[in-house]
C-alpha positions as CSV (number, residue, x, y, z in Angstrom):
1,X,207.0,237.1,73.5
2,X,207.0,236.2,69.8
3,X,210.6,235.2,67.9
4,X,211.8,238.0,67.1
5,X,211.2,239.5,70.9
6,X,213.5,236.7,71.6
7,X,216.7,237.5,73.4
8,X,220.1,237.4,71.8
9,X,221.5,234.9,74.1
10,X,218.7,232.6,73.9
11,X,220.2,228.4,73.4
12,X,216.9,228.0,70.7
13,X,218.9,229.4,68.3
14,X,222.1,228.7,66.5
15,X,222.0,232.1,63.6
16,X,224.6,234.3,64.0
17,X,223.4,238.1,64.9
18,X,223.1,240.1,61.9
19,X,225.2,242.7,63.4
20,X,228.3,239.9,64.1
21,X,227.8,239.2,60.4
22,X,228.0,242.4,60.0
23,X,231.8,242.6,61.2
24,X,232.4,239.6,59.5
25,X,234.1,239.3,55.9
26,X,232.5,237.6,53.3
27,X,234.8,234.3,53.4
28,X,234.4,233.9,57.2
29,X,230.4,234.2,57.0
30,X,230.9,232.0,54.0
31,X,233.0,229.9,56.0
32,X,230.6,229.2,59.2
33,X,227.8,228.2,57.2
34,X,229.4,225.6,55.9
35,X,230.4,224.3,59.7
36,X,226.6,224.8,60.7
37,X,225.9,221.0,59.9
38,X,228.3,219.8,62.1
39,X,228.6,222.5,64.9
40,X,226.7,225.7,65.9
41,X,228.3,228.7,64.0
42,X,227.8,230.6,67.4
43,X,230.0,228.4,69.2
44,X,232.5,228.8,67.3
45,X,232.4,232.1,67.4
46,X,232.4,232.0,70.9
47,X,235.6,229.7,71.0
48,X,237.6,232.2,68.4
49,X,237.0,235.3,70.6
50,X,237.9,233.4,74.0
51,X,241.1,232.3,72.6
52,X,242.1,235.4,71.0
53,X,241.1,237.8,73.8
54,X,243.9,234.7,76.0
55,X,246.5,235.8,73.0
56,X,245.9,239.1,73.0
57,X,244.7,241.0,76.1
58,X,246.3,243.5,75.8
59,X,244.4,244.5,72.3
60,X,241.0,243.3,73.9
61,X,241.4,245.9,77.0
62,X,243.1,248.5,74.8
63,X,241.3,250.6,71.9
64,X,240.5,247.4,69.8
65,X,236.8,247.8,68.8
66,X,234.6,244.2,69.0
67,X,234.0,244.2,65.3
68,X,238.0,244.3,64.5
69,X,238.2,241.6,67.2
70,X,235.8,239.5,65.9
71,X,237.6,239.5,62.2
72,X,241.0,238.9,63.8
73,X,239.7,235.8,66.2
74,X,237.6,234.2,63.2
75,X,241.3,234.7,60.9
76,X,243.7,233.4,63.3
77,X,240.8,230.8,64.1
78,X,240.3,229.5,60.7
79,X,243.7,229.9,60.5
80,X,245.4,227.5,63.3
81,X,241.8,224.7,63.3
82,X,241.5,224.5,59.3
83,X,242.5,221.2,59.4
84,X,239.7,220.0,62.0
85,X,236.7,221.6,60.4
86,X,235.0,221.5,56.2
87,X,236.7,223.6,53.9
């Protein structure tokens, strides 16, 4: 299997799939990169859906499409932690 056979859920690697950048805005993409020296941008993903699918389940398990999740969870993210990470 070479890299690019490698799964998506592989720990090796902290780079955000281009289709999650894809649902991204510019500032949030713009804004994870400049976390990626001090935490993996995945992660943080990771954390900003988990808490917004807790704050809002009932838009997760309703009509809400991943890629308007994804937006939402990185806002309200940046949003409530801007003081704990680089601006």
């Amino acid at each position: 299997m070479n890299e690019s056979d490698t799964p998506h859920g592989d720990d090796k690697t902290n780079e955000v799939d281009p289709w999650v950048q894809s649902q991204l805005s510019a500032y949030q993409i713009v804004w994870l990169e400049k976390q990626r020296a001090s935490i993996d941008p995945t992660d943080i993903l990771k954390c900003a859906l988990a808490e917004w699918v807790a704050r809002h389940p009932d838009d997760w398990f309703g009509h809400t499409s991943v890629g308007t999740a994804m937006r939402s969870a990185m806002d309200e993210f940046i949003s409530r932690h801007r003081q704990e990470f680089l601006e």
